[in-house]
C-alpha positions as CSV (number, residue, x, y, z in Angstrom):
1,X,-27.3,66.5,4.1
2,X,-27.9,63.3,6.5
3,X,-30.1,61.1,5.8
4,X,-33.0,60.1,8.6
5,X,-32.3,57.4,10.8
6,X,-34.8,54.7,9.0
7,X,-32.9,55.6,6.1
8,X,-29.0,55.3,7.1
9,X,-30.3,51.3,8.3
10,X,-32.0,50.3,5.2
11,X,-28.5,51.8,3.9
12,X,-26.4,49.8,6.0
13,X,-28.7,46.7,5.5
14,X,-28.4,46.8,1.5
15,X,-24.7,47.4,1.5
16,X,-24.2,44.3,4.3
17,X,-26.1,41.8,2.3
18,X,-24.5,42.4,-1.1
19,X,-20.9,42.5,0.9
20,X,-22.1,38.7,1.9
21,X,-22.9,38.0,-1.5
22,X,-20.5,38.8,-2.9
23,X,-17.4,38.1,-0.2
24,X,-19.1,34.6,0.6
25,X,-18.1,33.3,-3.0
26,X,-14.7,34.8,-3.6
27,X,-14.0,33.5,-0.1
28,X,-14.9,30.1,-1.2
29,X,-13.5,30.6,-5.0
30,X,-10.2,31.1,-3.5
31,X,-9.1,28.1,-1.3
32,X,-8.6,26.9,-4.8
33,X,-10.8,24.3,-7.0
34,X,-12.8,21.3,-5.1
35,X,-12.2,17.4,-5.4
36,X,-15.4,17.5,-6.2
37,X,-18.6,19.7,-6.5
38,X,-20.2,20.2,-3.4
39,X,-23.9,21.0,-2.9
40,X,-23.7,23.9,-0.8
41,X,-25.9,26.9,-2.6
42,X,-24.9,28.7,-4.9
43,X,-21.2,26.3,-5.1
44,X,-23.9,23.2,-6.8
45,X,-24.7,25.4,-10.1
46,X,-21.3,26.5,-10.4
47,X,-19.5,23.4,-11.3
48,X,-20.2,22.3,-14.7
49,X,-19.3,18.6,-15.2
50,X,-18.6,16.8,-18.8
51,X,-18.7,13.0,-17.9
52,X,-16.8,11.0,-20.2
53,X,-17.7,7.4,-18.7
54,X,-21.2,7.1,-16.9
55,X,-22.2,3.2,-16.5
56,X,-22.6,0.6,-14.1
57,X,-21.0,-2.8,-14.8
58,X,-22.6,-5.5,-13.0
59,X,-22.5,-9.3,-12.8
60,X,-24.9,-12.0,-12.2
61,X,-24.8,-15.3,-9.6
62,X,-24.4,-17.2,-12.7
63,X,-21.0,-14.7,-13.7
64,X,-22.5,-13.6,-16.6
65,X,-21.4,-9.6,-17.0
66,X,-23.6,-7.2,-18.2
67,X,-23.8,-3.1,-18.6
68,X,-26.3,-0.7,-16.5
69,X,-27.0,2.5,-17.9
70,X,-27.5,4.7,-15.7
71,X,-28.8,7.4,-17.3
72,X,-32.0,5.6,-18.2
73,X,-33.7,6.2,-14.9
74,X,-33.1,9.9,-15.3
75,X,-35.3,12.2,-17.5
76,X,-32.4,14.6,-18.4
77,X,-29.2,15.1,-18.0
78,X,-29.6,17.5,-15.3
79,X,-31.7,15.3,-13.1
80,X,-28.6,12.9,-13.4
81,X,-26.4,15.5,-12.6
82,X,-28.1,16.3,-8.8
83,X,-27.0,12.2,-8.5
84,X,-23.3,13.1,-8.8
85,X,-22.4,14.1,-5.2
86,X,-20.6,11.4,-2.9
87,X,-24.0,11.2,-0.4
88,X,-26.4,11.1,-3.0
89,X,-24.4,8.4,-5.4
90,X,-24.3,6.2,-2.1
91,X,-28.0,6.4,-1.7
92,X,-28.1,5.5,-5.6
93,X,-26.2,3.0,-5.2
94,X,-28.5,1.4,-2.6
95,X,-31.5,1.8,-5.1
96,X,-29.8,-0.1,-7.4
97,X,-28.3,-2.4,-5.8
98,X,-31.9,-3.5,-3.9
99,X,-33.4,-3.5,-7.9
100,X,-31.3,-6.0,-8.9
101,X,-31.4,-8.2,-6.4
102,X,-35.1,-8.5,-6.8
103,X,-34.9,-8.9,-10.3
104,X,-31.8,-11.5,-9.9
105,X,-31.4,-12.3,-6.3
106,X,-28.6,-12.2,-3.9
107,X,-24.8,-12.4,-4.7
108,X,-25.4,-9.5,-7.4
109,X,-22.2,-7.6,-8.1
110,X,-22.7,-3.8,-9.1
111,X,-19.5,-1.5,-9.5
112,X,-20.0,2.4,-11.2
113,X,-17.4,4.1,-13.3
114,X,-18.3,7.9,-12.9
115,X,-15.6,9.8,-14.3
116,X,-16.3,13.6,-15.3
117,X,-13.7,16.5,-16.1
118,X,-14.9,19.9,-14.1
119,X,-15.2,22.9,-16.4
120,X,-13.4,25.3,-14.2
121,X,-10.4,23.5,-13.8
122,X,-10.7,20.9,-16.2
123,X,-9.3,18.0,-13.7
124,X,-10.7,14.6,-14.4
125,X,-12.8,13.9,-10.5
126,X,-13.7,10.1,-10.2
127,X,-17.2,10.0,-8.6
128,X,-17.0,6.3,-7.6
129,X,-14.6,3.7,-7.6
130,X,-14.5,1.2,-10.0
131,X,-13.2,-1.4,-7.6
132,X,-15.7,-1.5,-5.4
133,X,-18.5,-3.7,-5.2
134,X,-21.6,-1.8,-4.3
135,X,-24.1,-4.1,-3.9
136,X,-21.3,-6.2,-1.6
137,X,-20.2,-3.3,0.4
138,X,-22.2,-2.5,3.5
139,X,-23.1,1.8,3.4
Protein backbone atom coordinates (compact mmCIF):
# COMPACT_ATOMS: atom_id res chain seq x y z
CA UNK A 1 0.00 0.00 0.00
CA UNK A 2 1.51 3.66 -0.91
CA UNK A 3 0.64 6.31 0.74
CA UNK A 4 -0.82 9.61 -1.31
CA UNK A 5 1.58 12.08 -2.24
CA UNK A 6 0.44 14.78 0.59
CA UNK A 7 1.02 12.07 2.72
CA UNK A 8 4.64 10.63 1.88
CA UNK A 9 5.75 14.82 2.42
CA UNK A 10 4.24 15.37 5.70
CA UNK A 11 6.17 11.86 6.18
CA UNK A 12 9.38 13.09 4.98
CA UNK A 13 8.86 16.43 6.82
CA UNK A 14 8.34 14.75 10.40
CA UNK A 15 11.11 12.40 10.01
CA UNK A 16 13.69 15.56 8.74
CA UNK A 17 12.88 17.72 11.67
CA UNK A 18 13.26 15.17 14.42
CA UNK A 19 16.63 13.90 12.49
CA UNK A 20 17.73 17.89 13.16
CA UNK A 21 16.74 17.53 16.55
CA UNK A 22 18.10 15.18 17.40
CA UNK A 23 21.66 15.05 15.13
CA UNK A 24 22.04 18.96 15.93
CA UNK A 25 22.86 18.11 19.73
CA UNK A 26 24.88 14.90 19.53
CA UNK A 27 26.77 16.82 16.80
CA UNK A 28 27.52 19.51 19.28
CA UNK A 29 27.77 17.05 22.45
CA UNK A 30 30.52 15.49 20.85
CA UNK A 31 33.42 18.02 19.96
CA UNK A 32 33.78 17.36 23.66
CA UNK A 33 32.75 19.74 26.79
CA UNK A 34 32.85 23.80 26.34
CA UNK A 35 35.30 26.34 28.17
CA UNK A 36 32.34 27.65 28.94
CA UNK A 37 28.52 27.56 28.45
CA UNK A 38 27.43 29.11 25.44
CA UNK A 39 24.03 30.68 24.78
CA UNK A 40 23.16 29.04 21.70
CA UNK A 41 19.47 27.35 22.19
CA UNK A 42 19.00 24.53 23.52
CA UNK A 43 23.34 24.37 24.58
CA UNK A 44 22.16 27.56 27.52
CA UNK A 45 19.75 25.07 29.62
CA UNK A 46 22.06 22.29 29.33
CA UNK A 47 24.95 23.44 31.39
CA UNK A 48 24.23 23.40 34.95
CA UNK A 49 26.79 25.65 36.85
CA UNK A 50 27.61 25.32 40.86
CA UNK A 51 29.48 28.61 41.61
CA UNK A 52 31.67 28.33 44.46
CA UNK A 53 32.99 32.06 44.53
CA UNK A 54 30.50 34.80 43.12
CA UNK A 55 31.68 38.47 44.43
CA UNK A 56 33.08 41.61 43.33
CA UNK A 57 35.91 43.09 45.34
CA UNK A 58 36.22 46.68 44.82
CA UNK A 59 38.29 49.59 46.13
CA UNK A 60 37.67 53.20 46.81
CA UNK A 61 39.86 56.60 45.76
CA UNK A 62 40.60 56.72 49.34
CA UNK A 63 41.96 52.64 49.13
CA UNK A 64 39.65 51.48 51.40
CA UNK A 65 38.50 47.75 50.09
CA UNK A 66 35.21 46.61 50.27
CA UNK A 67 32.93 43.41 48.97
CA UNK A 68 30.08 43.63 46.15
CA UNK A 69 27.65 41.11 46.16
CA UNK A 70 26.52 40.43 43.24
CA UNK A 71 23.87 38.47 43.70
CA UNK A 72 21.80 41.17 45.31
CA UNK A 73 20.69 42.89 42.15
CA UNK A 74 19.34 39.55 40.97
CA UNK A 75 15.85 38.09 42.11
CA UNK A 76 17.01 34.38 41.83
CA UNK A 77 19.55 32.47 41.15
CA UNK A 78 18.55 31.85 37.71
CA UNK A 79 18.28 35.38 36.70
CA UNK A 80 21.99 35.53 37.84
CA UNK A 81 22.75 32.63 35.96
CA UNK A 82 21.65 34.33 32.27
CA UNK A 83 24.67 36.95 33.60
CA UNK A 84 27.25 34.27 33.35
CA UNK A 85 28.24 34.30 29.70
CA UNK A 86 31.56 36.32 28.63
CA UNK A 87 29.25 39.16 26.54
CA UNK A 88 26.70 39.54 29.07
CA UNK A 89 29.32 39.65 32.22
CA UNK A 90 31.09 42.55 30.19
CA UNK A 91 27.97 44.48 29.87
CA UNK A 92 27.53 43.80 33.76
CA UNK A 93 30.44 44.87 34.38
CA UNK A 94 29.78 48.22 32.73
CA UNK A 95 26.57 48.65 34.96
CA UNK A 96 28.55 48.38 37.70
CA UNK A 97 31.26 49.93 37.17
CA UNK A 98 29.09 53.36 35.99
CA UNK A 99 27.10 52.70 39.71
CA UNK A 100 29.93 53.11 41.60
CA UNK A 101 31.31 55.77 40.17
CA UNK A 102 28.27 57.80 40.73
CA UNK A 103 28.03 56.75 44.17
CA UNK A 104 31.96 57.28 44.78
CA UNK A 105 33.39 58.91 41.80
CA UNK A 106 36.24 58.26 39.48
CA UNK A 107 39.37 56.14 40.09
CA UNK A 108 36.92 53.29 41.43
CA UNK A 109 38.55 49.84 41.22
CA UNK A 110 36.02 46.82 40.54
CA UNK A 111 37.58 43.20 39.91
CA UNK A 112 34.90 39.90 39.81
CA UNK A 113 35.93 36.45 41.03
CA UNK A 114 33.33 34.18 39.11
CA UNK A 115 34.38 30.75 39.47
CA UNK A 116 31.72 27.80 38.89
CA UNK A 117 32.33 23.94 38.37
CA UNK A 118 30.01 22.67 35.21
CA UNK A 119 27.93 19.68 36.07
CA UNK A 120 28.68 17.73 33.04
CA UNK A 121 32.17 17.67 33.31
CA UNK A 122 32.73 18.96 36.58
CA UNK A 123 35.84 21.35 35.42
CA UNK A 124 36.16 24.41 37.52
CA UNK A 125 35.47 27.53 34.30
CA UNK A 126 36.64 30.99 35.57
CA UNK A 127 34.04 33.49 34.26
CA UNK A 128 36.17 36.59 34.90
CA UNK A 129 39.53 37.33 35.88
CA UNK A 130 40.38 38.35 39.09
CA UNK A 131 43.26 40.53 37.95
CA UNK A 132 41.62 42.70 36.06
CA UNK A 133 40.34 46.01 36.80
CA UNK A 134 36.96 46.46 35.32
CA UNK A 135 35.99 49.70 35.96
CA UNK A 136 39.88 50.62 34.63
CA UNK A 137 39.74 48.58 31.65
CA UNK A 138 38.25 50.13 28.49
CA UNK A 139 35.36 47.29 26.93
Amino acid sequence: MELPRRDRFVSVAILGYLAVQVLVPLWLVSRGPLEAPSDFSWDMFSHRLACQKIAGVGRLPSGQRFELSLAEHFKSWASLRRVLYPARLEGFARFLCADLVEQYGANVELRLRIECTTDFAGETVRLADPKRNYCGTPF
